[in-house]
N, C-alpha and C positions, 0 to 999 in steps of 0.2 A: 667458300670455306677455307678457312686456315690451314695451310699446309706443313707440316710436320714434319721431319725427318731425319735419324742418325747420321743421312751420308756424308759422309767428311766429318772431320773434328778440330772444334777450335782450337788455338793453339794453348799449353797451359800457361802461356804468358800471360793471357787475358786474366787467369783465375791467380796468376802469382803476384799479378800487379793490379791492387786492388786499383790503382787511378786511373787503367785504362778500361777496365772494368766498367768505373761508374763511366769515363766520356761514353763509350758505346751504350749505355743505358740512357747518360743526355741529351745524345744525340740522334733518338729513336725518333720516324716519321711521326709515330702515332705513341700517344703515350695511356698503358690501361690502367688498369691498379697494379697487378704483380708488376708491373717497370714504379711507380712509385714508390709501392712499399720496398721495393732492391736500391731503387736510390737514396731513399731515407735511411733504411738497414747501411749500407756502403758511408755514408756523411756521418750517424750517428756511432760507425763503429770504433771512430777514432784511432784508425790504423792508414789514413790517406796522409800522405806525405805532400801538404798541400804545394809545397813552390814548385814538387815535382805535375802534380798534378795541371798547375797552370802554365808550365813549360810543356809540356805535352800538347795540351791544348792548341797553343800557341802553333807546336810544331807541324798538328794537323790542320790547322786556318780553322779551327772551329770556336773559336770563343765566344763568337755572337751566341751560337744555340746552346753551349753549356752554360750562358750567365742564365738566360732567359727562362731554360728550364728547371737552374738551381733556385733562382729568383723567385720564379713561382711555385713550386713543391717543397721547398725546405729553406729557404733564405735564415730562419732564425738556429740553425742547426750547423750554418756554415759559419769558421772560424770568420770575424767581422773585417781583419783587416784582408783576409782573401777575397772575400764578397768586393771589398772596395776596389781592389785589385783589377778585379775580373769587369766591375762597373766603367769604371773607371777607361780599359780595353776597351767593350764595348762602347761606349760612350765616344771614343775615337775611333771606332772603328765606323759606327753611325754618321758622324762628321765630317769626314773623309769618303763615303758610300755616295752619303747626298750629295757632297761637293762635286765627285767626279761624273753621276747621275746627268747635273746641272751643265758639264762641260760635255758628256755624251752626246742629250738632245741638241744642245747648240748646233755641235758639229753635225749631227747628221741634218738637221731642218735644213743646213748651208748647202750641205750634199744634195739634199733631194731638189734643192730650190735651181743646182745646176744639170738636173738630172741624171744623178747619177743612183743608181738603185745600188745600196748599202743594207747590210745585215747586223745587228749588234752582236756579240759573240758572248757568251757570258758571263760575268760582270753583273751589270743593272736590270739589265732585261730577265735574268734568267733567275735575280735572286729575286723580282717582281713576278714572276710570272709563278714561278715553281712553289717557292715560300711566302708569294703576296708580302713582301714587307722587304724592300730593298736593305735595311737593316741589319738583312739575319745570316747573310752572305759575305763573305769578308772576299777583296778582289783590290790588287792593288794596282790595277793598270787597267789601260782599256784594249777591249778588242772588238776588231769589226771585218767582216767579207765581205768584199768587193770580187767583181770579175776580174782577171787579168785586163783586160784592154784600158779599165779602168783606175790602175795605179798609178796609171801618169797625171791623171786630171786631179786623182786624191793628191797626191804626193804636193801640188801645186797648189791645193787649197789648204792644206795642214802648212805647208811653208808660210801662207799670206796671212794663217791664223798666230805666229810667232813658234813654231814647233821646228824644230832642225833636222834632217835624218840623224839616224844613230851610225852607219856608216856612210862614207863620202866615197863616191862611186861617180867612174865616169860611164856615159851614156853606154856604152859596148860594153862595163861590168855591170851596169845595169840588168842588160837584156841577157846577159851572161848567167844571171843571176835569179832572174825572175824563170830561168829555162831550167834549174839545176833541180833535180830530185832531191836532192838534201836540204833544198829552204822553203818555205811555206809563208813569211810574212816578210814585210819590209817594215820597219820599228822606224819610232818619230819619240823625239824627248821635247818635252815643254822646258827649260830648265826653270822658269821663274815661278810656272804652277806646280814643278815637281808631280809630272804626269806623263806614264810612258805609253803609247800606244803601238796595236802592233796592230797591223793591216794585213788582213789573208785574203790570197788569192787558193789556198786550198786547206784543210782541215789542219793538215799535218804533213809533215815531210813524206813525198809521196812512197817510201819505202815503207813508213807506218803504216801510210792509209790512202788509197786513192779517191777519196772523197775531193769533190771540187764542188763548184757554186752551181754547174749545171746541173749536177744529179738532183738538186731541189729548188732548185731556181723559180719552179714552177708551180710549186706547192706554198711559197712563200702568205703569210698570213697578217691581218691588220692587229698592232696591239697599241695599248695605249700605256705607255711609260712616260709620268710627269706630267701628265695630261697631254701629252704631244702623239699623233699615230705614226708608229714605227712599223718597219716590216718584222714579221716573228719567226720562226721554225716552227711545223708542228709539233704537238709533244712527241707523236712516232717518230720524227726526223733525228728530234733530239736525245732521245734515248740511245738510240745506239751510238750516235756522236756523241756521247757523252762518255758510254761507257771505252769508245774509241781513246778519246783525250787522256781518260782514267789509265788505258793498259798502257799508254806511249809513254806514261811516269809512273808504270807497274806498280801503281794503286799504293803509294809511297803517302797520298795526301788523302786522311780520311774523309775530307770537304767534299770529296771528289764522288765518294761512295754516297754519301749526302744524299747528296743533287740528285743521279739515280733513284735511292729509297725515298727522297720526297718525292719527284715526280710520280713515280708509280703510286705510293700510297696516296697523293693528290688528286690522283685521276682514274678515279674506278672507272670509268668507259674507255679506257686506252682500247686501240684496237691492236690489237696484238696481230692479228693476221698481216696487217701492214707493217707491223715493227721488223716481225720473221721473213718481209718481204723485202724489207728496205736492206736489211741485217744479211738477207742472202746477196745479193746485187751488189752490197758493197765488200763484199769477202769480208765480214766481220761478224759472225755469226756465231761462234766460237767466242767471242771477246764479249759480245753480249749476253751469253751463256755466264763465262766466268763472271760479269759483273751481278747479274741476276742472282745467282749461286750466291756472292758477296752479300747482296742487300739483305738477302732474305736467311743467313745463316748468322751474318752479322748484326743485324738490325729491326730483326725479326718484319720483315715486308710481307705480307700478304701475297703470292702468285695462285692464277688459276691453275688449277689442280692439271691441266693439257702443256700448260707451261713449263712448270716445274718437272712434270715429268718427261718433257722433251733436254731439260737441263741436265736431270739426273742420268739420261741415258749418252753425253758426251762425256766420255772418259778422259778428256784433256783438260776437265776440269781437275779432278783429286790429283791429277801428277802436276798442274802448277799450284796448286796450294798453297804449299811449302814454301818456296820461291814466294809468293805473293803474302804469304803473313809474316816473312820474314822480313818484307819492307816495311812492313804495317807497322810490327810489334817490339821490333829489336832497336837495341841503340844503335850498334853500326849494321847495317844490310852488311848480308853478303853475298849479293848480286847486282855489288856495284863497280865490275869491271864491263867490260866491253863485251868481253867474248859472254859472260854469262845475262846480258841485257840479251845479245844477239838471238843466243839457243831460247830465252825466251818470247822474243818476236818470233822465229820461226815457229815453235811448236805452237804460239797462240793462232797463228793464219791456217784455215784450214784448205786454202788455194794452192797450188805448185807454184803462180807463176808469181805467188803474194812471198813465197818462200825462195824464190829464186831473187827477187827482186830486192829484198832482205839482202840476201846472200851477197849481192852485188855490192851492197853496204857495207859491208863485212869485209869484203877482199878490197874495197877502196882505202877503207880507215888502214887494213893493211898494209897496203902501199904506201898510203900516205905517213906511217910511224915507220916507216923501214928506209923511206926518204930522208925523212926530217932526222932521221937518228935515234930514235926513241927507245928501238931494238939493238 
């Protein structure tokens, strides 16, 4: 059953700016009548300020899903040179999806051929899996998980495929480097395909997120991308890594929220008992909370009625809100300094030692701006 409910409140920016109005209406998992007849109503009212509208767009990486669903519910209602606009985006953004799709499976078939077991990150895999239509995901680089033991043997086969590191590092900054709590990937540039890739050995900077490849290394799943069989994440895995990725850029990129409300409305048999369990184990339970809160208040998501009420009952959702529709909704954030990123990682961890560990992040940038002179 459809769950309902006043807790929290949108912001009025939603209702003052009719453009981002309709995107959240475009970019709904599921679309019934009342979201058609609001988008028709919204297109028809003649009060969208269309270049704004497709700069916004633009700004959340969602233009695949607003063309497709402008395209098909009202195409002849939207002003013609916009539609072409928007077509036209799409149209390269489809282009450029397959293209990189195409260099993906290459690289991993090379990978797997020297066994090394590789994960795609998401990109292709995840706008195939979650959206069925590589398409409708916009992603402009690739990413992929490897073990640590195995960056050296990656790094050696992305060199032989014509890719350079993006930094030049000697072996002991290397190891320096792959050891450091504040990095998570090691990046490769193609210059002549204009293709960036980034290589993780962990989710995120392990102050974000202690997530690494062993905590699912073992859960890993057979998918087929391009007709080629890749390794997948489950959708449990994925969820709350997702909603992880979403808070480390404090949900700044609506795409993000997306991904989330498709999955879930994708997958009515998700197991939840496994989500709440993966989401306890990795101190991110809290974060999946607020992103859950998002989908389902933002984009109207379906949750079981045990779900939602286990959401409504953390209260560390309504006090970052604020804070998180402000990235959403406004033209300049303002929680884009340092110190107010910080207080919102710490209040998002609901761990001490996830909050200490923060903390330590916090007092290093300190140093390091009191060194360099910044203060």
């Amino acid at each position: 059953m459809k769950t309902l409910s006043k807790f929290g409140t949108i912001p009025q920016t939603i209702h003052a700016f009719p453009e981002i109005e309709l995107i959240l209406y475009c970019v709904r998992p599921q679309v019934d009548d009342a979201t058609t007849a609001r988008i028709k109503s919204l297109v028809k009212e003649n009060n969208i300020d269309w270049q704004k509208f497709v700069q916004k767009a633009h700004s959340y990486s969602v233009v695949s899903l607003v063309y497709t669903r402008l395209g098909t519910i009202c195409p002849e209602f939207v002003p013609e040179p916009t539609l072409a606009e928007l077509r036209s985006f799409f149209q390269a953004i489809a282009r450029r999806n397959l293209f990189l799709t195409g260099e993906l499976v290459k690289l991993l078939s090379l990978m797997q051929e020297q066994g090394i077991v590789v994960v795609p990150y998401k990109g292709p895999v995840l706008a195939s899996s979650i959206y069925g239509n590589v398409a409708l995901r916009q992603f402009g680089d690739l990413d992929i998980i490897v073990e640590q033991k195995d960056i050296f043997a990656v790094k050696k086969l992305l060199l032989a495929q014509g890719y350079r590191c993006k930094l030049n590092m000697t072996y002991p900054e290397e190891i320096a480097y792959l050891q450091s709590k504040t990095e998570h990937t090691y990046d490769f540039i193609h210059d002549d395909k204009q293709i960036f890739i980034e290589v993780h050995w962990r989710i995120a900077p392990k102050y974000t997120s202690l997530i690494e490849p062993q905590h699912f290394w073992n859960e890993l799943e057979p998918f087929s991308l391009a007709g080629t069989t890749v390794y997948n994440l489950p959708n449990e895995d994925w969820l709350p890594i997702l909603c992880v990725h979403a808070s480390r850029h404090m949900w700044r990129r609506l795409a993000c929220l997306c991904d989330i409300a498709t999955l879930i409305q994708n997958n009515p048999n998700l197991n939840w008992e496994k989500v709440l369990k993966q989401a306890n184990a990795w101190g991110c339970r809290r974060i999946l909370f607020l992103g859950l809160f998002l989908a389902h208040h933002l984009l109207e998501v379906v949750l079981p009625e045990e779900i939602w009420q286990q959401v409504k009952a953390e209260p560390k959702v309504t006090t970052l809100l604020p804070q998180v529709y402000n990235q959403l909704f406004h033209e300049v954030g303002t929680s884009d300094t340092f110190l107010s990123k910080t207080l919102y990682h710490i209040q998002i961890r609901e761990r001490l030692q996830d909050k200490v560990l923060y903390f330590q992040s916090f007092f290093y940038w300190l140093m390091t701006a009191c060194t360099s002179g910044e203060f």
